[in-house]
C-alpha positions as CSV (number, residue, x, y, z in Angstrom):
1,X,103.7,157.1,-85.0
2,X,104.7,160.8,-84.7
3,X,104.7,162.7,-88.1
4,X,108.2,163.1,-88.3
5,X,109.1,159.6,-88.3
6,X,107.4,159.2,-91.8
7,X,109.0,162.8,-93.2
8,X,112.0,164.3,-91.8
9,X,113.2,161.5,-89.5
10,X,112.5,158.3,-92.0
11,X,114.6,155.2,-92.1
12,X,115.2,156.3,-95.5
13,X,117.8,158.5,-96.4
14,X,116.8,159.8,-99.5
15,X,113.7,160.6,-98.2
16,X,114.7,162.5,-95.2
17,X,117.1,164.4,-97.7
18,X,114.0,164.9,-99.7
19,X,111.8,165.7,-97.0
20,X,114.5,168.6,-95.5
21,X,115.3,170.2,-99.1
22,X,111.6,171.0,-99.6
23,X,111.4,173.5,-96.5
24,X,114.7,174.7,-97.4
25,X,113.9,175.6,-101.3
26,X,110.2,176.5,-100.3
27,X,111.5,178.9,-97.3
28,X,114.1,180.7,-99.7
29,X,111.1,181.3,-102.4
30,X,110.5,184.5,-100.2
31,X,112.8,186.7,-100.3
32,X,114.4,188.1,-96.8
33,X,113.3,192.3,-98.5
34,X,109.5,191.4,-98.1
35,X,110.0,192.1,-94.6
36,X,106.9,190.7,-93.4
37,X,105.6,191.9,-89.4
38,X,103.3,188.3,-89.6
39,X,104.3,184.7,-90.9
40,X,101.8,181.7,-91.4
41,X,102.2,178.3,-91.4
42,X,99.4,176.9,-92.4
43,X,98.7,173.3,-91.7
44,X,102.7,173.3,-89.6
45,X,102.4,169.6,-89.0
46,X,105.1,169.1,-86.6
47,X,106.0,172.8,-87.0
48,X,109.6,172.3,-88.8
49,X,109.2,175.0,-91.2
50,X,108.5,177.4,-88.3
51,X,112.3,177.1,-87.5
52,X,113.3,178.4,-90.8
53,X,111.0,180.5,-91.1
54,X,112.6,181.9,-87.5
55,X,115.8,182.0,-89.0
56,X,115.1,183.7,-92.3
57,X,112.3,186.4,-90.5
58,X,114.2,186.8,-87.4
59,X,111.9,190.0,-86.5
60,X,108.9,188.4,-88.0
61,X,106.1,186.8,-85.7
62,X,105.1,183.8,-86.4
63,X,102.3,181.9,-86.2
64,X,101.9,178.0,-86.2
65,X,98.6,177.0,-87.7
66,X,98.0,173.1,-87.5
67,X,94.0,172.1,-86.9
68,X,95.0,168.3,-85.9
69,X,96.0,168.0,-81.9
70,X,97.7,165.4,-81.8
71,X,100.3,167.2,-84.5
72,X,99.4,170.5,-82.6
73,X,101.2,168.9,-79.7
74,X,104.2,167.9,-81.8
75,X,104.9,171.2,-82.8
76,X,104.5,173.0,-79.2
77,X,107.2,170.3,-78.5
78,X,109.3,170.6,-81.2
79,X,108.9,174.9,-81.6
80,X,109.3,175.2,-77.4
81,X,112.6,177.6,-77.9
82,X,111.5,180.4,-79.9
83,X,109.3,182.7,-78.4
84,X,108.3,184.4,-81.2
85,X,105.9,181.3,-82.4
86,X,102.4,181.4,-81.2
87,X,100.2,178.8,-82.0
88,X,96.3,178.5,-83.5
89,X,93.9,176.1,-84.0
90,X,91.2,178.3,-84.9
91,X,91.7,180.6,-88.2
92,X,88.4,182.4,-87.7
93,X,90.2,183.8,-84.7
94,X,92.7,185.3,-86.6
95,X,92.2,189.2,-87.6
96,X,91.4,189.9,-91.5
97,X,94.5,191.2,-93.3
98,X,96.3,190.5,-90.8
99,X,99.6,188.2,-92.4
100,X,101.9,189.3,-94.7
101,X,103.2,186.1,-95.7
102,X,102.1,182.6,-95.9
103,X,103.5,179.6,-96.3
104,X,101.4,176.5,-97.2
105,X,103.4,172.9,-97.6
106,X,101.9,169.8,-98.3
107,X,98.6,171.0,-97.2
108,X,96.6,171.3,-100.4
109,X,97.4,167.8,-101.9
110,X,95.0,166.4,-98.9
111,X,92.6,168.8,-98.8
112,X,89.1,167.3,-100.7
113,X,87.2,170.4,-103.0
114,X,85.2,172.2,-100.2
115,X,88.1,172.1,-98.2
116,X,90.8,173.6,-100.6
117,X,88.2,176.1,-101.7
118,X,88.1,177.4,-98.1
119,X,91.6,177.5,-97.3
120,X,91.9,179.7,-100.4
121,X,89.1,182.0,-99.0
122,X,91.2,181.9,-95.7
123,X,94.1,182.9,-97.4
124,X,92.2,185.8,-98.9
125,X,90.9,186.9,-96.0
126,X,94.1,186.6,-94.0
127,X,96.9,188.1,-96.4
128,X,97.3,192.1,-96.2
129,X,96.7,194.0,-99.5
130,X,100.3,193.3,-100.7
131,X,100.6,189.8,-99.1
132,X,102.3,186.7,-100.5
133,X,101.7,182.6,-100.0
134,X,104.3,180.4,-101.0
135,X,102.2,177.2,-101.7
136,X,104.1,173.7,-102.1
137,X,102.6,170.5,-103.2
138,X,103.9,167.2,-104.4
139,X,104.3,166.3,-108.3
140,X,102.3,162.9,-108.0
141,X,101.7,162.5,-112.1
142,X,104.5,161.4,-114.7
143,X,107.7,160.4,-113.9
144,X,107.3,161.7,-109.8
145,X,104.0,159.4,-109.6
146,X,106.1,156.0,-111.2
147,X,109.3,156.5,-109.0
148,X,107.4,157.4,-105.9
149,X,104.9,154.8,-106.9
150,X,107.6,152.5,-106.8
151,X,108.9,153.0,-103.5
152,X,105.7,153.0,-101.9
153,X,105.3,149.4,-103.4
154,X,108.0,148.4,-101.5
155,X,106.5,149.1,-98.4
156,X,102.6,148.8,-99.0
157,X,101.9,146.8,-101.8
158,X,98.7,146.9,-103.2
159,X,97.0,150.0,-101.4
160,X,95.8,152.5,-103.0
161,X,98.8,154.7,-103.6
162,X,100.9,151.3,-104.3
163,X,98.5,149.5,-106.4
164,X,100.4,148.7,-110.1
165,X,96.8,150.4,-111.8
166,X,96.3,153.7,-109.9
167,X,100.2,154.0,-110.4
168,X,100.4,153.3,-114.1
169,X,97.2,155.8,-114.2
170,X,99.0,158.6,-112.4
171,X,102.5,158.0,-114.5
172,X,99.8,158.8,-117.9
173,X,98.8,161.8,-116.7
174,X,94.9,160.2,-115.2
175,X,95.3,159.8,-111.7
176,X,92.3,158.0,-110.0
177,X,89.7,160.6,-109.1
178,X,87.7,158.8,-106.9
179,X,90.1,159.4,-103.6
180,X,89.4,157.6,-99.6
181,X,88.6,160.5,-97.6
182,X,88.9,160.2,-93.8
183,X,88.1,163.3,-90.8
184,X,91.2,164.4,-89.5
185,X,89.0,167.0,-87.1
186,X,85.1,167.5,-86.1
187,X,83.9,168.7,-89.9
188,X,87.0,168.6,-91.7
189,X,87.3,165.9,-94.5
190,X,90.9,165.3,-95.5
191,X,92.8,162.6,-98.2
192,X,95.4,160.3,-96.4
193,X,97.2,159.4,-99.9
194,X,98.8,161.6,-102.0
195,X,97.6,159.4,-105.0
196,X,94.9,161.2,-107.1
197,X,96.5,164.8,-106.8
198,X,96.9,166.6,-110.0
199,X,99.4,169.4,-109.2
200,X,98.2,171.2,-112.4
201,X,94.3,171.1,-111.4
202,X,95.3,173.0,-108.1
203,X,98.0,175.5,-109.8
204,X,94.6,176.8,-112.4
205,X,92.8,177.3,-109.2
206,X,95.5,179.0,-107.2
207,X,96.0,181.2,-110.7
208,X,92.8,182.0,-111.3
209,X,92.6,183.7,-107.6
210,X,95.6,185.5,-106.9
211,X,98.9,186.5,-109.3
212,X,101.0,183.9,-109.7
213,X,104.7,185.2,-109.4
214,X,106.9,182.0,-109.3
215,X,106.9,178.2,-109.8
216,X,109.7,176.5,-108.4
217,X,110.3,172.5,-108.2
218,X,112.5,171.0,-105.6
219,X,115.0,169.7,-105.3
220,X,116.5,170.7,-108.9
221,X,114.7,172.9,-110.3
222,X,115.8,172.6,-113.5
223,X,114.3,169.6,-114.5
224,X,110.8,171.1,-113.5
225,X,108.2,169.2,-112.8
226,X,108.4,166.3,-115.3
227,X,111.5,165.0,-113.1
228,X,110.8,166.9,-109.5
229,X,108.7,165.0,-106.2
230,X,107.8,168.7,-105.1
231,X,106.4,172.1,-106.8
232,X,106.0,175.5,-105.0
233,X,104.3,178.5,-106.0
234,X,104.6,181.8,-105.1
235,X,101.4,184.2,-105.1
236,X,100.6,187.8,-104.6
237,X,97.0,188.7,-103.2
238,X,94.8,190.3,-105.9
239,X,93.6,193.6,-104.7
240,X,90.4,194.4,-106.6
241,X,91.3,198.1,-108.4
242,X,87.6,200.6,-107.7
243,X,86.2,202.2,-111.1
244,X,86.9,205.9,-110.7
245,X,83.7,206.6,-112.5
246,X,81.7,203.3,-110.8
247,X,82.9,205.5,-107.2
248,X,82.0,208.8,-108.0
């Protein structure tokens, strides 16, 4: 089953709306004046966002970051008409400092400890001294984690993410910690189910890294995330400041 037949092209309507309002709110988080020379998509998946991205960063190059080549193969597909998409497998072959803007969207909500940790590093190491990530995960405790709980009964009873406990534990705020973890690549661990992700674990990590600058749920943002499926986060490298005196 191609990845856009459980997201953007889903039998069910909601959910495709869903699925297409997250890339629109999370693309419109950075703002057309940042002007960036480098866009990544890290983890692309199919490479959809790469098309707004396109749009919104005409003069921008982008490039389409997605480790799995089966979804690798997807987006070459799907991103064959713009030119100005490259596409990478490898990070360590990218250049240090060499993005100016990141986006990251439903990435981190699969991504076990060691794993997030380096992608973080990565991010680091890849974002310019003034660089910016726009980082979107889903809400899957309180209210999100019992409606989306709900619907995923309905079509997978009893699994993990449908089971009426590790729903009920989410919806409390005490998702199950102990998370199925699977290889999606040679040396990279990776979490199938959204169930057990704390959006507010990652967003102390994220914070305690770079500057955070925005949070922004989707798709109405005004109920925040008590009421919202999706979160985003915008973040500004930290650029360490030298002592004067320490440098003399």
């Amino acid at each position: 089953m191609a990845y856009s037949d459980i997201t953007f092209k889903d039998k069910n309507p909601i959910k495709r709306w869903l699925q297409s309002r997250r890339l629109v709110v999370a693309s419109r988080i950075a703002d057309r004046s940042l002007n960036p020379q480098c866009v990544l998509d890290f983890g692309a998946g199919n490479g959809e966002l790469c098309k707004l991205i396109a749009l919104q960063f005409p003069k921008a190059k982008i490039v389409c970051y997605e480790p799995t080549s089966s979804l690798m193969a997807e987006a070459k597909d799907n991103l064959a008409d713009l030119p100005q998409v490259s596409f990478c497998s490898d990070l360590e072959k990218m250049t240090e400092g060499s993005v100016d803007l990141i986006f990251c969207l439903e990435v981190f909500e699969h991504l076990p400890k060691a794993e997030t940790q380096d992608a973080l590093w990565q991010f680091n190491r890849l974002l310019s001294s003034k660089g910016k990530a726009v980082i979107g995960v889903p809400v899957e405790v309180g209210i999100p984690a019992l409606y989306k709980g709900i619907f995923r009964m309905t079509r997978r009873f009893g699994a993990f993410d449908a089971s009426i406990k590790n729903i009920l534990l989410a919806a409390l705020y005490s998702p199950p910690k102990d998370r199925p973890v699977a290889a999606i690549a040679p040396g990279f661990a990776f979490h199938y189910e959204h169930m057990g992700f704390d959006y507010r674990k990652l967003q102390a990590l994220v914070q305690a890294q770079f500057r955070l600058q925005q949070v922004i749920t989707s798709p109405f943002s005004i109920f925040g995330p008590w009421l919202n499926p999706e979160v985003n986060f915008l973040v500004q490298k930290v650029t360490p400041t030298v002592n004067s005196d320490a440098a003399r």
